[in-house]
C-alpha positions as CSV (number, residue, x, y, z in Angstrom):
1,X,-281.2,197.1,46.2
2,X,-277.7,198.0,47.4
3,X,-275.8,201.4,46.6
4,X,-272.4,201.6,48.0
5,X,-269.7,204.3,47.0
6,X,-266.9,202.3,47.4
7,X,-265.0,200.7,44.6
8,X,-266.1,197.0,45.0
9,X,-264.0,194.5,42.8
10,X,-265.0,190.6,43.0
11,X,-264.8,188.7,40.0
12,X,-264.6,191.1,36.9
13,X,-260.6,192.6,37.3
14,X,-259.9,195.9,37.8
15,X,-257.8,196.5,35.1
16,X,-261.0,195.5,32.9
17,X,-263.4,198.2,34.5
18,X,-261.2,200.7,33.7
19,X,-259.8,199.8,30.0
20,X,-263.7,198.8,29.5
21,X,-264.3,202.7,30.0
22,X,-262.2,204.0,27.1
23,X,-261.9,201.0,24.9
24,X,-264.9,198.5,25.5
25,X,-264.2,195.7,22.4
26,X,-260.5,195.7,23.2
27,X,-260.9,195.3,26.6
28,X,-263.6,192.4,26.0
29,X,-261.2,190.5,23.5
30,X,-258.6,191.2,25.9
31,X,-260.5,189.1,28.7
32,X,-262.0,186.6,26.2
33,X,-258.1,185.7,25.5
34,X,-257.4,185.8,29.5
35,X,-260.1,183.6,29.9
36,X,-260.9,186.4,33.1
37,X,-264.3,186.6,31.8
38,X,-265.7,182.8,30.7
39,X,-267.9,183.1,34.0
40,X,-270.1,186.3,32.6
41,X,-270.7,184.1,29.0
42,X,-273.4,181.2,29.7
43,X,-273.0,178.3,27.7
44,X,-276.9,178.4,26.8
45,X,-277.2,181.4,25.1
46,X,-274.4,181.1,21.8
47,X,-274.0,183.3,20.1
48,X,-276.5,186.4,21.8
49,X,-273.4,187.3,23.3
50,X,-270.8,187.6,20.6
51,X,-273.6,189.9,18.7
52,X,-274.2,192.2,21.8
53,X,-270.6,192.7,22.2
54,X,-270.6,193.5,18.3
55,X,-273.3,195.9,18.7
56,X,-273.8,197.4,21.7
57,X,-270.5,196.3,24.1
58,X,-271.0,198.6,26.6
59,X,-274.2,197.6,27.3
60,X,-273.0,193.8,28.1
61,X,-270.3,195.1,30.3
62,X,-273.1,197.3,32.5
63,X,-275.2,193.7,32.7
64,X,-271.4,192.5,33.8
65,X,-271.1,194.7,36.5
66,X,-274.3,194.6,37.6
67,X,-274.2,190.6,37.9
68,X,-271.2,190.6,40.2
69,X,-271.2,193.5,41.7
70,X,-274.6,195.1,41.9
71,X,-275.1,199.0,41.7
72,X,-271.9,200.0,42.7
73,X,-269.7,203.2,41.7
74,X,-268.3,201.1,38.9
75,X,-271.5,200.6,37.9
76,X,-272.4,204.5,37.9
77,X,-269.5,205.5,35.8
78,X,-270.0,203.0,33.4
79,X,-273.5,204.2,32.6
80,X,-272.1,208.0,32.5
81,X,-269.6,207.0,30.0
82,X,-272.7,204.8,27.6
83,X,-274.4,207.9,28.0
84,X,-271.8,210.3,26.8
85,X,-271.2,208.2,23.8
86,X,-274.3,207.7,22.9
87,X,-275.0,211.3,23.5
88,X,-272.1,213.3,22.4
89,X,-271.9,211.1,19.1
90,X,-274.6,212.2,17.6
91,X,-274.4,215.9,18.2
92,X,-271.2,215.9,16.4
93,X,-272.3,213.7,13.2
94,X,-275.2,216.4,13.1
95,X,-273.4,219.3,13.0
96,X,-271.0,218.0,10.9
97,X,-273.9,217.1,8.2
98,X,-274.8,220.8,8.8
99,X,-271.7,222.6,7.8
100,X,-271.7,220.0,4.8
101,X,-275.4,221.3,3.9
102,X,-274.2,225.3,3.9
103,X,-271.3,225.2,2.0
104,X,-273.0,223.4,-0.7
């Protein structure tokens, strides 16, 4: 396993690494109508591909990153940011429900 901490960019473009950070579906419709991305999407599969982006989008851009580029730095801050919005979303919907339970 390679782990370099330099900012590697082969075939995914660098303007899609960092849009995927903030906005993950744009930036994957975005690349879908580039046609930057047709590479990453087997033919095989159908439509597993259309619903992970759907569901879970930045989880297919991780398995992205990790097919061209291995465990990079990109790679690294992609999995901070699925793990901040996975975990800072549901502190906030939690508290929110609390304050809704009080003043009732």
């Amino acid at each position: 396993m390679n782990f370099s901490l330099t900012f590697p960019v082969h075939a995914i473009p660098v303007w899609f690494l960092v849009l995927s950070l903030f906005l993950p579906r744009i930036s994957m419709v975005i690349a879908w109508l580039q046609h930057s991305m047709v590479q990453y999407i087997p033919p095989t599969i159908g439509i597993i591909p259309a619903i992970v982006a759907l569901l879970i989008p930045r989880v297919l851009i991780l398995f992205w990153i990790y097919q061209d580029q291995g465990i990079t730095i990109w790679f690294l801050i992609h999995a901070i940011a699925l793990l901040a919005a996975w975990g800072g979303g549901s502190h906030r919907v939690r508290r929110r429900y609390r304050r809704v339970e009080y003043v009732d």
